[in-house]
C-alpha positions in Angstrom: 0.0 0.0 0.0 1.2 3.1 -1.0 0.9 5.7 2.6 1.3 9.0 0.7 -1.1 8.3 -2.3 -3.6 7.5 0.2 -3.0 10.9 2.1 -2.6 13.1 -0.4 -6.1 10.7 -2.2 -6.7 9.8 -6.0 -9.6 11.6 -6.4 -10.1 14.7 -8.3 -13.3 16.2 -6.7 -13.1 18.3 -4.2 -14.4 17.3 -0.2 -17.4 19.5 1.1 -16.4 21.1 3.9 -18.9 20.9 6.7 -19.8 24.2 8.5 -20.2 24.8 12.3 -21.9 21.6 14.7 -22.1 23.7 17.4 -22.1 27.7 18.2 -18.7 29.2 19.0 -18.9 32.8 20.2 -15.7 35.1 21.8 -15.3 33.7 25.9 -15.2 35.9 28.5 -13.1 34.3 31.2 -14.5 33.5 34.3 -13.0 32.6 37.7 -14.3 29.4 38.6 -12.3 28.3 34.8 -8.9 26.9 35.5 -8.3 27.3 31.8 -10.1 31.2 31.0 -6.9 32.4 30.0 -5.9 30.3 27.5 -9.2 30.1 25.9 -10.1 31.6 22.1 -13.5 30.4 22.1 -16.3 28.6 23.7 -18.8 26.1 23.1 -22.6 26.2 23.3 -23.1 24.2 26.5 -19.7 24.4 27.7 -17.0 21.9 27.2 -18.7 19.1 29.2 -21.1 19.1 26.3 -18.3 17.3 24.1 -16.6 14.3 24.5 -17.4 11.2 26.7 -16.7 7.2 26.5 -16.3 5.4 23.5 -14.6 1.9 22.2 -12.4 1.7 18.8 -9.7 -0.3 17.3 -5.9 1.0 18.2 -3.2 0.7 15.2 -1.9 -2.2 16.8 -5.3 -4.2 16.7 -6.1 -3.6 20.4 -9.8 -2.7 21.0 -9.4 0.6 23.2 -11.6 3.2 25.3 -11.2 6.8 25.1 -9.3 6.0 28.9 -7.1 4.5 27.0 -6.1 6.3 24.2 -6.5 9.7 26.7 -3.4 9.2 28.7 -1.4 12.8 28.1 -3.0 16.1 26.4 -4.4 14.8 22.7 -4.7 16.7 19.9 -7.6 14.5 18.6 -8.8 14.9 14.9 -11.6 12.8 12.9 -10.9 12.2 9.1 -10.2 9.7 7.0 -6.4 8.4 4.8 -8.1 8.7 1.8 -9.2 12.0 1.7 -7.3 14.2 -1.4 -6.3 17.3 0.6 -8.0 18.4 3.7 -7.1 15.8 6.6 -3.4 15.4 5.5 -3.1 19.3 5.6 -4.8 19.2 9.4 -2.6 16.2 10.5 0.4 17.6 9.3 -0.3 21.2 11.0 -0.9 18.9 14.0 2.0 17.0 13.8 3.6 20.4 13.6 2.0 21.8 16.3 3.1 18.3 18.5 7.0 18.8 17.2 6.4 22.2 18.8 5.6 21.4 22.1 7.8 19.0 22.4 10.6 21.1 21.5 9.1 23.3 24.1 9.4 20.4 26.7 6.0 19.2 26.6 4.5 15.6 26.7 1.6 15.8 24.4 0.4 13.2 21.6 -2.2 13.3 19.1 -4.8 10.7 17.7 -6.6 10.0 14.4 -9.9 8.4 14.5 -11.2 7.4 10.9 -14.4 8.0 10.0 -14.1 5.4 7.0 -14.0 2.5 8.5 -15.0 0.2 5.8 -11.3 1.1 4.0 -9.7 2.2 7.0 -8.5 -0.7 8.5 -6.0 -1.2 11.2 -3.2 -1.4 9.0 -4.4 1.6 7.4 -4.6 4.0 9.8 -1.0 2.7 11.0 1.0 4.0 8.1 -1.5 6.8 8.0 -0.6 8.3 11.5 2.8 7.3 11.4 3.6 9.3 8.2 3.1 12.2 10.5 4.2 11.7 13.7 5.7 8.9 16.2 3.3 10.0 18.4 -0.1 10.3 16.4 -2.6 7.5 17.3 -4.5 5.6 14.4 -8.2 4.6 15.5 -10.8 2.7 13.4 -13.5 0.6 14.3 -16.8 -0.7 13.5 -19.2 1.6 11.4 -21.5 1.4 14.8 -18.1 2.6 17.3 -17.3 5.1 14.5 -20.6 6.6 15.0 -20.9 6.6 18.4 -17.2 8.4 19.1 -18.2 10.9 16.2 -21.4 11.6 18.0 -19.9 12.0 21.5 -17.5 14.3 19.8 -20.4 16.4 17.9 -18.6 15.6 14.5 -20.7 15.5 11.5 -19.9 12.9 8.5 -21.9 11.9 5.7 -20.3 9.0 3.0 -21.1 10.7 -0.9 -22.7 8.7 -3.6 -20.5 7.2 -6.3 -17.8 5.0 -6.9 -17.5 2.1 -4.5 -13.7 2.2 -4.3 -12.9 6.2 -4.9 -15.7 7.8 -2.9 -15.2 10.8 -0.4 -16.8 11.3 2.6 -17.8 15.3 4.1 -17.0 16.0 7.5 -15.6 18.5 10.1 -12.5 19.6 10.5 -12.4 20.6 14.0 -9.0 19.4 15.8 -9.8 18.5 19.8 -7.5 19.2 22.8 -8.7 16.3 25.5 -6.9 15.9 28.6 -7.0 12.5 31.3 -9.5 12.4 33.3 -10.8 15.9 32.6 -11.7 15.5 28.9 -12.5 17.8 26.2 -10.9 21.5 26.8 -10.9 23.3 23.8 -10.9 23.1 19.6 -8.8 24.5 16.7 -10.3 25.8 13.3 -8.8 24.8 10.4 -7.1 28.0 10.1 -5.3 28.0 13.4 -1.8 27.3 12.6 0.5 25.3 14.4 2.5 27.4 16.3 -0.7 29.3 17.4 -2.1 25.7 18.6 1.2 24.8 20.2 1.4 28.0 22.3 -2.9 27.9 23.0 -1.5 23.7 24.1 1.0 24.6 26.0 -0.8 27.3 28.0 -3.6 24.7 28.6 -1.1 22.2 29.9 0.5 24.9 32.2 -2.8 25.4 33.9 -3.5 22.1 34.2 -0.4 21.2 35.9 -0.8 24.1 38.3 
């Protein structure tokens, strides 16, 4: 299998991306937030409203929980390795963004779950997350465990009609910052670049170690 055609895809349309799942407005920090300060947006419902349990399949063929996989500050991201253009742009920006940090002197990792599981298999999204980064986690799964991590997660995906082989699939680009125990913290638009990520990362990690 060749890694790098299946990141950078073989198909000529282009993916729909998929607008907003939830309302981000400007956050006014508040005291009782161990995080205000390093926050650049908020989330209708507040952060517990993303995130929770789910079960998937690790790289390695383990089946895994989000306990699991959650053991350092993740930069979490849901795509798929056949997708022409926009998920190995975001991985890549996240791998970035990991390099960064570490650099830095931080212990952070990031994970990739796919949300194509019927051509994402384990093996798959091994040399997918690898191409990026030692420490990027590949996650498939069943289509039901898929689902149900995509809709703790408030991610929205949707398979096109069409070829059987080549088809795309829309979904959200949204990159997730989870910590143990505590869970989702915060998200990163598409157009937050990686050293904007790592410094927002590294602020979240300082107030979480305080």
């Amino acid at each position: 299998m060749n890694t790098r055609n299946i990141a950078i895809g073989s198909v000529v349309a282009a993916v729909a991306l998929i607008g907003v799942t939830f309302v981000v407005t400007q956050l006014k920090p508040t005291s009782d937030d161990q995080f205000a300060q390093c926050r650049a947006s908020a989330i209708s419902g507040g952060a517990s409203a993303i995130g929770g349990p789910f079960e998937l399949v690790r790289e390695d063929g383990v089946t895994v929980t989000d306990v699991d996989v959650f053991t350092k500050p993740t930069l979490l991201y849901f795509g798929y390795t056949f997708c022409p253009d926009v998920c190995p742009l975001d991985n890549m920006r996240n791998a970035d963004a990991l390099r960064l940090l570490d650099e830095r002197g931080y212990d952070a990792q990031a994970a990739f779950i796919s949300i194509d599981p019927e051509r994402d298999t384990v093996d798959v999204v091994n040399e997918f997350s690898d191409l990026f980064h030692e420490n990027m986690i590949g996650l498939t799964g069943s289509v039901e465990q898929v689902k149900a991590a995509s809709k703790a997660y408030k991610t929205y995906f949707k398979k096109q009609d069409g070829d059987p082989e080549y088809y795309l699939v829309d979904h959200s680009t949204f990159a997730y910052l989870v910590f143990p125990e505590i869970g989702f913290v915060e998200f990163f638009k598409r157009e937050d670049e990686a050293d904007e990520m790592a410094d927002r990362v590294a602020c979240f990690i300082d107030a979480w170690e305080k």
